[in-house]
Every structure is written in C-alpha cells, then in structure tokens.
N, C-alpha and C positions, 0 to 999 in steps of 0.2 A: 504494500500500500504506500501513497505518496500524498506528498502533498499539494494542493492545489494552490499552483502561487498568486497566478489575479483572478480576478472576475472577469471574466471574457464576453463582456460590453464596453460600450462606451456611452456613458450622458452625457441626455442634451444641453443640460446644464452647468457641467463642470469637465473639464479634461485635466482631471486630477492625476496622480497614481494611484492606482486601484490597490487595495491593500493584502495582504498577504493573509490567505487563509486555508487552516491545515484541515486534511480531510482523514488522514492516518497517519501512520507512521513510519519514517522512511525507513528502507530496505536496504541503506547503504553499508550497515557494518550490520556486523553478530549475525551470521544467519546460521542455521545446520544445512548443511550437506557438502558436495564436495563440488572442484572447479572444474566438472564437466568430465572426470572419467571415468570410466567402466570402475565398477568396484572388481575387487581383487577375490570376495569371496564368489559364493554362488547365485546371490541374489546380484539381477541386474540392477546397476544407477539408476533411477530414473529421470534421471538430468541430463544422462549422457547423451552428446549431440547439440547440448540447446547453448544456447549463445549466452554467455555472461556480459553481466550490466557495462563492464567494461569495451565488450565486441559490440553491442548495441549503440554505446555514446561514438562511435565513428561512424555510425549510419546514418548520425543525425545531420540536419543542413547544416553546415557552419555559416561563420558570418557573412561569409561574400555573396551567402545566397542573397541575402535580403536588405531588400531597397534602403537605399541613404538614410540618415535618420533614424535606422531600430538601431537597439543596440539591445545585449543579453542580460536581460537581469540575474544577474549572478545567486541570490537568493533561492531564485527555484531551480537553478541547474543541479541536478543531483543525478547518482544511477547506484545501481547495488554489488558494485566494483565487480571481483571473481568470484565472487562465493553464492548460494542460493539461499532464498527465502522460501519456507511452507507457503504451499499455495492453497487457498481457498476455492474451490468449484463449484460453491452453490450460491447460485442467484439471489438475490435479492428478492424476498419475497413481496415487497412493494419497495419501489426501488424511493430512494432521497432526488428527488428531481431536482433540487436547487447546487445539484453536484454538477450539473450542464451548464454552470456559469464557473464553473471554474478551468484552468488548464488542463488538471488533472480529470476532468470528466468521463472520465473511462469507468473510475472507479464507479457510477452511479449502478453498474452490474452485478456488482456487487461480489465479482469471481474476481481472484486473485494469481499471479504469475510467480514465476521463481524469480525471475532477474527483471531489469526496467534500467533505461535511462532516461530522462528529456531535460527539458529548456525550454524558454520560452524568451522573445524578443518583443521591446515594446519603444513606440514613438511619442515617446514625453511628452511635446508639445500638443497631442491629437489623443494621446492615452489609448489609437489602437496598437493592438496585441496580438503577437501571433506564437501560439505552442504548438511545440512540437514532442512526442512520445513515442517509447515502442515499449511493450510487456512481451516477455516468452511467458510459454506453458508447456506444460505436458501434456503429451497426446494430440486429443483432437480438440483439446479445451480451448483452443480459439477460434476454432470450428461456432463453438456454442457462445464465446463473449460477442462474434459478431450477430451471432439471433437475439442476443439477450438487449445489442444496441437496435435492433429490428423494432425489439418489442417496446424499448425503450418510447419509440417514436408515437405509439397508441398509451403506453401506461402515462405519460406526461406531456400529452399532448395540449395541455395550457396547467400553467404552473406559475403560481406566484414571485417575484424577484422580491430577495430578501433584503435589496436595499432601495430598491423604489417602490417595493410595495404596489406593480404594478403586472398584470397580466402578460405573463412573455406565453405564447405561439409556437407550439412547435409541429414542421411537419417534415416527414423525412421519405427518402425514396433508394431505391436500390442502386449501385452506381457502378456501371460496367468499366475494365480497360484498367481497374486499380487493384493490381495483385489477384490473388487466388481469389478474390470475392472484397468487394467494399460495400458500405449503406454509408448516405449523404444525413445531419441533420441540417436544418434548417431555424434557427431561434428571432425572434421580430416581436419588437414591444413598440409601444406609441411613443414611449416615453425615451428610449436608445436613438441616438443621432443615427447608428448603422447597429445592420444585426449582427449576429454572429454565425458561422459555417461552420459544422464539426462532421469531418469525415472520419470515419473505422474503417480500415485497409486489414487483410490479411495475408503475410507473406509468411505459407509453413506453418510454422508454429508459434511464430508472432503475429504482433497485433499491432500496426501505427496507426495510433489516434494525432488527429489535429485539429487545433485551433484558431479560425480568423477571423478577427474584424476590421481588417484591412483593406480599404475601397471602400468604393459607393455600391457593392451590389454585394451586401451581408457578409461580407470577405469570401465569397466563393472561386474568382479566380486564386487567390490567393493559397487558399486549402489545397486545390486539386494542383497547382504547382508541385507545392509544399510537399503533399503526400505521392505523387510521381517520384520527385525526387527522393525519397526515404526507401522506397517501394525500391528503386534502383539499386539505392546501395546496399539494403539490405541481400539483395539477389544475390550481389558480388559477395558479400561477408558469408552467407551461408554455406 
C-alpha cells in the first residue's frame, strides 16, 4: 500500500499545492520474502519472476518526459526497493471512492501487490498534476485489479469530493492499444477548472495506473501518452 501524495484536481478557485494525503503504508522497507529467486527448498517462491520496486522505478517516465514547468515532487516518489511486501487479493467490499482523487488511486480496489514504484509531477503555478505508478502481483491478480477498476466505474459513479464538498462524475470505458488490456476513468465536477483522467494499463503481471489533469480536455491526452510510454518500458524490463 502507498501513499496518495495530491489530490488529483485542480480549483477553480485556488491553484494552490494540493496537500499530501496518506492512504496506507509504504512498502518501501521491512517486507518478508525474498528479491525474486526461486527458493532453495521444495516449495516454489512465489515472487519469483516478478519485478522488484527497484526494476519498476526505471519504467517510470523520467523528467524529460514532461512538458516545461512540472517538476517531481519528491515527497511522493517512493517504491519498495528489492525486497516484497504481502499482498492482499481481496477487493474491497465497497470500495473508498474518494481514493480516485488521489495519485495513488489504484489502491480504491482494495487488492494489494508485492512490489510498487511511482511519482508524481506537478505545475505550481496551474496546480495540475500528473502521476504516474506501477504495482506487480502474483499470478493473475492483475488480471482481476483491472475488473475491480471496471467495476470501480459503476460502484462510484458520483461521489462526493472531500474538499469541495461537491458532486464529482465519474464515467469510465474500456480502452484498446494499452498493454494486455487497459479501462479509461473519467472524473468532472462543476466546481474543478479541468477534470481528471485515470487510466489502468496491464502489462503481465503489472499494473500502471495514471494520473492527469493536464490540459483542457480532463488531462486525457496526457494519460494515454503517459501510460504508452510506461507500457513501453515496462515491455523492455520484463
């Protein structure tokens, strides 16, 4: 589990720095198990093969990706180096909908990975934001974090924003061309200058989630950049 570093709108009101708010607990030290090999006894790892938090932070865009003006808040860049964290596989039984304003909005699934990195880049002057993440799992559990972001789109499909107090919209749709399988959301309040775009990408046995409110069109060219490019690297690192 990680932490969600901003809130991923912008008001119409203020182009403030959005404040930093945590949704669990990072993943980066102390975990059990081991850094990716085969165990020695007769029980197989079941880790083995999956990318540690450290192979994951070089998948992610670096800075040259992204237009003049972001720069990396250092704050939320975190990943859960070479070692693994227990992961969690069961859904949320109603999920925390107001976890789709944060970076880390993956976690509203409420299923957890062994390993993670991300970051997130923001334009001070405008306060939009753009994250970026990827989680491994075991098996075919990202198989099911990406239905569980499916089902996300019907379970919270209007949801209160906890700092405006105001009705956010959400509609989401399946979205070809990105990895093994992606789904689009889409979030739009009256009261947000611009919405926000959060794509779920599957490549394997990861999962890149992104975050944009970048542009005038709910940061969606900016996502589907964003998540091509991770989508890419991650190909080459597996």
């Amino acid at each position: 589990m990680h932490f969600a570093s901003r809130a991923a709108h912008v008001l119409a009101l203020a182009a403030l720095p959005l404040a930093l708010t945590a949704c669990g607990s990072s993943g980066s030290t102390g975990s059990s198990g081991s850094a990716g090999h085969a165990s020695s006894g007769s029980t197989r790892d079941p880790n083995a093969g999956l990318l540690t938090g450290t192979q994951l932070k070089k998948a992610l865009a670096p800075a040259s990706f992204f237009a003049s003006g972001f720069a990396v808040d250092l704050s939320g860049a975190r990943d859960s180096g070479d070692t693994y964290t227990p992961p969690s596989n069961a859904p949320a039984a109603k999920p925390d909908c107001t976890k789709l304003g944060g970076t880390a909005w993956i976690d509203v699934t409420g299923i957890t990975g062994v390993s993670f990195a991300q970051n997130d880049y923001v334009r001070k002057d405008t306060s939009e934001d753009i994250g970026q993440e990827i989680d491994t799992y075991r098996g075919t559990t990202a198989a099911s974090v990406l239905k569980a972001v499916e089902r996300t789109a019907t379970d919270c499909a209007g949801f209160t924003d906890s700092q405006t107090h105001t009705k956010v919209k959400v509609t989401g749709r399946s979205t070809p061309g990105l990895g093994d399988g992606a789904y689009t959301l889409t979030l739009t309040d009256p009261s947000w200058e611009n919405g926000t775009t959060l794509v779920a990408a599957r490549v394997g046995t990861n999962v890149v989630s992104v975050m944009s409110t970048d542009g005038h069109d709910n940061g969606a060219a900016t996502a589907k950049k964003l998540t091509l490019r991770i989508v890419g690297a991650l190909r080459k690192e597996s």
